[in-house]
C-alpha positions as CSV (number, residue, x, y, z in Angstrom):
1,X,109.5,171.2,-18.3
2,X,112.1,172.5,-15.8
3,X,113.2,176.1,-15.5
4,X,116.6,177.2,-16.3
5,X,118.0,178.3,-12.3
6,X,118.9,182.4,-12.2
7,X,122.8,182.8,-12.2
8,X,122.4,184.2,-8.6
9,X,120.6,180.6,-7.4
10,X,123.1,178.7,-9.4
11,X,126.4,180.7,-7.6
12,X,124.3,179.9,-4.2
13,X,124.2,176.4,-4.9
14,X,127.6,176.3,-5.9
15,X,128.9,177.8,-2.8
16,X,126.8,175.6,-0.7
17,X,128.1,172.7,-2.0
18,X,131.5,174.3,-2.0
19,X,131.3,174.7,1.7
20,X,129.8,171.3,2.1
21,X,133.1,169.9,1.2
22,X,134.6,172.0,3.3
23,X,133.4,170.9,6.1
24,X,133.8,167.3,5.4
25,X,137.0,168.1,4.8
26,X,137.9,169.5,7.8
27,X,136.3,166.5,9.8
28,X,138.7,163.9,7.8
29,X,141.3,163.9,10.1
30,X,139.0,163.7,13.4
31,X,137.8,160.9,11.3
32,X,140.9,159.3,10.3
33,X,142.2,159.8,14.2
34,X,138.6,157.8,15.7
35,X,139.5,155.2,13.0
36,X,143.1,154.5,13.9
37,X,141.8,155.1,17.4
38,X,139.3,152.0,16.9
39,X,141.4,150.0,15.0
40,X,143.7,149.9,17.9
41,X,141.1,149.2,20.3
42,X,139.6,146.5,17.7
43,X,142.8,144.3,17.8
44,X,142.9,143.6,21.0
45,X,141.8,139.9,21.3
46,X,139.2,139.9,24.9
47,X,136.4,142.2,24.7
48,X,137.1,142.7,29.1
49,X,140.6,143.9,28.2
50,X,139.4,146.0,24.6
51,X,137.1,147.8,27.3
52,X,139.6,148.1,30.6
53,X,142.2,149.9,28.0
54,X,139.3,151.9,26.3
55,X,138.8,153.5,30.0
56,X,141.8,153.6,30.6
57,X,142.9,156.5,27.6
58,X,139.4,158.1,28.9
59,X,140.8,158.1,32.4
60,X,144.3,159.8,30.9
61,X,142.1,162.1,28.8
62,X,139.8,163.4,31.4
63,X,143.7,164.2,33.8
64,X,144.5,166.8,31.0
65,X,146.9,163.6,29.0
66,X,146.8,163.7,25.1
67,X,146.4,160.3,23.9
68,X,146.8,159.7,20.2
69,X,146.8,156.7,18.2
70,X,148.4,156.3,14.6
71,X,149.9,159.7,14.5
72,X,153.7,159.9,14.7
73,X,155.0,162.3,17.5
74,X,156.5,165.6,16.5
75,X,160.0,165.6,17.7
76,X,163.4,165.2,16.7
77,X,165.5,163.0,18.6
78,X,168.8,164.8,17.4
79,X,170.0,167.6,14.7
80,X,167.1,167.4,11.9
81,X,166.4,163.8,12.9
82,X,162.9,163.3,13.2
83,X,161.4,160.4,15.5
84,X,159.9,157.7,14.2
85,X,158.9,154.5,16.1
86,X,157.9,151.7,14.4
87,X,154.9,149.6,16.0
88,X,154.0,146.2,15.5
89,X,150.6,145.1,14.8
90,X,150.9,142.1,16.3
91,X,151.9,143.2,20.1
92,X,149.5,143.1,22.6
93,X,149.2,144.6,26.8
94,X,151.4,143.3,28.8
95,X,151.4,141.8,32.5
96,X,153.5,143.7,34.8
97,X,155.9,141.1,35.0
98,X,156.2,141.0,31.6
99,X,157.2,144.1,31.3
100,X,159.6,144.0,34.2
101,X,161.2,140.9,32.1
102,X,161.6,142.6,29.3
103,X,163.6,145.6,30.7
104,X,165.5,143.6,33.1
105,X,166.9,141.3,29.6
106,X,166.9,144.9,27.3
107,X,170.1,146.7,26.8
108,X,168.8,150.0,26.0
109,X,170.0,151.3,29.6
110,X,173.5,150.7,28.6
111,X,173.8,153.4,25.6
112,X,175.7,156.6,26.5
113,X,173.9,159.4,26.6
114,X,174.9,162.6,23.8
115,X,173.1,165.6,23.7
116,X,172.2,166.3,20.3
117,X,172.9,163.1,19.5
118,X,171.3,160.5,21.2
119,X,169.8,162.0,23.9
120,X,166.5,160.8,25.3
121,X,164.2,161.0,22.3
122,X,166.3,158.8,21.1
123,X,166.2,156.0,24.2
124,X,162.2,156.6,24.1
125,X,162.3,155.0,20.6
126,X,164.9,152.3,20.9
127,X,162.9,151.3,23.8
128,X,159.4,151.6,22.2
129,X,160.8,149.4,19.2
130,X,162.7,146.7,21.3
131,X,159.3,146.6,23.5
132,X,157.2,146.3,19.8
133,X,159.3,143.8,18.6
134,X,159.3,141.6,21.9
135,X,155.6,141.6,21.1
136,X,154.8,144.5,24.2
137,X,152.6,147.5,22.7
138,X,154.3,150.4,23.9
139,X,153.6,154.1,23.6
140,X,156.1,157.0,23.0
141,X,155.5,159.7,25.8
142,X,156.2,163.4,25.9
143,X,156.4,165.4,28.7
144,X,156.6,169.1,29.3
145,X,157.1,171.6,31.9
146,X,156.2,174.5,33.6
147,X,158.5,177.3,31.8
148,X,160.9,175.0,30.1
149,X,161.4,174.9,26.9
150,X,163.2,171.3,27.0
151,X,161.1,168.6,28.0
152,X,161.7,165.3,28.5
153,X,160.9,161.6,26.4
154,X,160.1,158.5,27.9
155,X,157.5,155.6,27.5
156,X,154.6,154.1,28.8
157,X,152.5,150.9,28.5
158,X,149.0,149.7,29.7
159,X,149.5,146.7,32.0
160,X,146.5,144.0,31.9
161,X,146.8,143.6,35.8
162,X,148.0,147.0,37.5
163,X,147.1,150.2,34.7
164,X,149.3,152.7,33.0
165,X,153.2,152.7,34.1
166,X,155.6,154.7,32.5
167,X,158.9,153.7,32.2
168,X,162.5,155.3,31.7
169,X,165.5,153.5,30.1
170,X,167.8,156.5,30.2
171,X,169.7,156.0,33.7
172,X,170.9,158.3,36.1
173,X,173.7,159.5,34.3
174,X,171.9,160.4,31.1
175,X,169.2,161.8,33.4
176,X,171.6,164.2,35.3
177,X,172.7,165.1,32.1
178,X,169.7,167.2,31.4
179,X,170.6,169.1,34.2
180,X,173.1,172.0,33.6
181,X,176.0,171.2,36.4
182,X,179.0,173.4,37.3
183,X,182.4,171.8,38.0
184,X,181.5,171.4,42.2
185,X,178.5,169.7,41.6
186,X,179.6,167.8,39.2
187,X,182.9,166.7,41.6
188,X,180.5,165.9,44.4
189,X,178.1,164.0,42.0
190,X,181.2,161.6,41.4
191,X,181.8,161.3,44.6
192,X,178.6,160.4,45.3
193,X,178.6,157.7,43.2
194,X,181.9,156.2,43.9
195,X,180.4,155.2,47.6
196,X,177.1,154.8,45.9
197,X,176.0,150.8,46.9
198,X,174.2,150.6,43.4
199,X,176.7,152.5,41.3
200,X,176.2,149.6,38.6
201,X,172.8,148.8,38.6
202,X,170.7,148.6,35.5
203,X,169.2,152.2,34.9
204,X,165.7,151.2,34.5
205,X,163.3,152.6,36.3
206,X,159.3,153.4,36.6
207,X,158.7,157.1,36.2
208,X,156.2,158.6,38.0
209,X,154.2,161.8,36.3
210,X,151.0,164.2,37.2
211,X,150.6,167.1,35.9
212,X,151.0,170.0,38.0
213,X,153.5,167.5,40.1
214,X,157.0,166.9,39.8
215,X,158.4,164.1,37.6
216,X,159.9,161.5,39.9
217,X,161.5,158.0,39.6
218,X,162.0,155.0,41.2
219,X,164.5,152.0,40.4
220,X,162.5,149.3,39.0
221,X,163.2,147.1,41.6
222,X,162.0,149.5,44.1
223,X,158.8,149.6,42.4
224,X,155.8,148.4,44.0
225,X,153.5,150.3,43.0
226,X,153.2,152.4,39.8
227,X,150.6,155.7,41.6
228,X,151.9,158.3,42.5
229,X,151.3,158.4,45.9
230,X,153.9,155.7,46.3
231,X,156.3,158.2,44.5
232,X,155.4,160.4,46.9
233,X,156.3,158.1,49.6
234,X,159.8,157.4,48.9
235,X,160.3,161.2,48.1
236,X,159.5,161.4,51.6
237,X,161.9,158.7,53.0
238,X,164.4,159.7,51.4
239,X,164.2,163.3,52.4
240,X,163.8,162.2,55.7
241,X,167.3,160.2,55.3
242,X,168.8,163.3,54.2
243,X,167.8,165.0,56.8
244,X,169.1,162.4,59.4
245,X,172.7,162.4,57.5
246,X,172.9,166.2,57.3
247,X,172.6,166.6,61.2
248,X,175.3,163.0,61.3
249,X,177.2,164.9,59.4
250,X,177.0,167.6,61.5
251,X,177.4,165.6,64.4
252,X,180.3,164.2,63.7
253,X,181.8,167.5,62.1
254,X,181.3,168.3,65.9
255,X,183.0,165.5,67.4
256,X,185.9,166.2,65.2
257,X,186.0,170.0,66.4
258,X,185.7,168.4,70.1
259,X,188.5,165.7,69.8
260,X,191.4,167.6,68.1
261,X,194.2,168.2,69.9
262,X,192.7,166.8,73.2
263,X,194.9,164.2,75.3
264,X,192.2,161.7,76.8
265,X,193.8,160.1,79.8
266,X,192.5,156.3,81.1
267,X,189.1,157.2,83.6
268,X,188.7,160.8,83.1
269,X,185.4,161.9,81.3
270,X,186.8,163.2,78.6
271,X,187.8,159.8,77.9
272,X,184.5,157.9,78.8
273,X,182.6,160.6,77.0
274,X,184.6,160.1,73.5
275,X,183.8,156.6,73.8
276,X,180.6,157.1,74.5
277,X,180.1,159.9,72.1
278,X,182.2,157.5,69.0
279,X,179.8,154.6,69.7
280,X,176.9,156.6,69.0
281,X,178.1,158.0,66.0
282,X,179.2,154.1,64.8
283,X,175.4,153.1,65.9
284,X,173.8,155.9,63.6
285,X,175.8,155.7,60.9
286,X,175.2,151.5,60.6
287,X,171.2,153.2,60.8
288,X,172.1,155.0,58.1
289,X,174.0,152.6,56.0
290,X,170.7,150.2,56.3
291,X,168.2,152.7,55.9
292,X,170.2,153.7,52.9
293,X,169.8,150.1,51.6
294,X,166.0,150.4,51.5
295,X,166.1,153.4,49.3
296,X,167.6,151.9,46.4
297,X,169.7,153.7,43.7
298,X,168.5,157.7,43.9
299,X,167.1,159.4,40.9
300,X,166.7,163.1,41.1
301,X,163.6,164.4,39.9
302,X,162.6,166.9,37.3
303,X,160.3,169.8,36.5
304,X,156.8,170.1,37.3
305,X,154.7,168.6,34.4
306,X,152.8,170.8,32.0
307,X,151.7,168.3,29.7
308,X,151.6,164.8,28.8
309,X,151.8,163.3,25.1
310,X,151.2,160.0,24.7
311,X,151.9,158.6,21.0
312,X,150.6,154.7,20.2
């Protein structure tokens, strides 16, 4: 026959099992998270491409990126209006060129940009859903920066052939909008544009993100490849081209000072040297006006990255 247990062994075993749950409790949601996690990884039809996208989140992971999977993200994409993209269980990786059609046919470029209102939290979803619905798994992707408290909401997808691209709907307008202007920049930003050779492109583009780097973008059809280091490339060239116009600009701010109210005279050297001096300015500014060409449309970049949140 059993003994009846002490009061104080009784409250002992209560509170072990009282902690017990406790901790299985608290390991519910890391539970729940691996599950979602898995069930993601599960749907995806070739074991190859299950296990190239499994190293890939590792890969983004192991960078400092925080990848989560059936976990809405936490931000509002206006006044007390949360965001709240909608997947479809039925999308699946795309090819680059996929993806590259899809954004080439989407619209969501075209919306006007309101702070407050629809500003880019909100082209991160209608992006994310349009790509869902077109059958394209996409992710929702926050990114923060060094002593900002604004950040900024794109999205990114794994490609079955070339990796992780991010990608930007919100066009240069809506981008510069983030950017407190005064009236002069503003006036020289229009004036810009109006000589601007892609003034009314599409305002898709591949972002281009690392953190402790600066986020940079590139047209998409300037893309070829979605690292970094390419990034980095055509930050360089086109640096380089500004350069080169500052000093034309310079140049010919030069010539002007040298010309006005001269008299050149048939066969003296003032004469032969304006011509000779105007023909090299024509020559380098047709360089210019080509090397211009090869840019593509200009996106200025943002802050240095923080962080990276990546919502599935």
């Amino acid at each position: 026959m059993s003994r009846p247990q002490s009061p104080a062994h009784t409250l002992a075993t209560r509170v072990l099992v009282l902690f017990s749950l406790m901790l299985l409790l608290s390991l519910l949601p890391s539970c729940s998270h691996t599950s979602a996690e898995e069930q993601e990884y599960s749907r995806i039809a070739s074991l190859s491409e299950q296990e190239a996208f499994r190293q890939a989140v590792q890969e983004l992971r192991a960078e400092g990126v925080s990848v989560n999977f059936g976990s809405q993200p936490p931000y509002e994409k206006s006044y007390y209006n949360e965001v709240r993209p909608e997947n479809n269980p039925m999308a699946s990786n795309p090819t680059w060129s996929q993806v590259v059609e899809f954004l080439e046919a989407d619209q969501t470029d075209s919306h006007v940009y309101l702070r407050g209102i629809y500003d880019c939290a909100s082209f991160a979803e209608t992006l994310h859903d349009a790509a869902e619905v077109a059958g394209i798994r996409c992710a929702f992707v926050a990114i923060r920066f060094v002593g900002d408290s604004v950040g900024h909401a794109l999205n990114a997808v794994f490609t079955t052939d070339l990796g992780w691209a991010l990608v930007n709907s919100m066009g240069r307008d809506g981008l510069d909008f983030l950017r407190p202007m005064d009236p002069a920049s503003l006036l020289a930003r229009a004036e810009a544009r109006a000589q601007d050779p892609f003034a009314d492109w599409s305002g898709d583009c591949v972002a281009y993100a690392a953190i402790g780097q600066e986020l940079g973008f590139v047209h998409l059809q300037f893309a070829e490849s979605l690292d970094y280091a390419f990034y980095q490339g055509c930050r360089s060239r086109r640096q380089a081209y500004e350069l080169t116009l500052n000093q034309y600009n310079r140049d010919v701010q030069s010539y002007n000072d040298w010309v006005r109210g001269r008299v050149f005279y048939q066969g003296t050297p003032d004469a032969s040297r304006m011509r000779s001096w105007s023909a090299e300015l024509d020559a380098r500014d047709a360089a210019l006006q080509r090397e211009r060409l090869t840019l593509g449309p200009v996106y200025q970049p943002m802050g240095i990255v923080d962080g990276i949140d990546v919502y599935f």
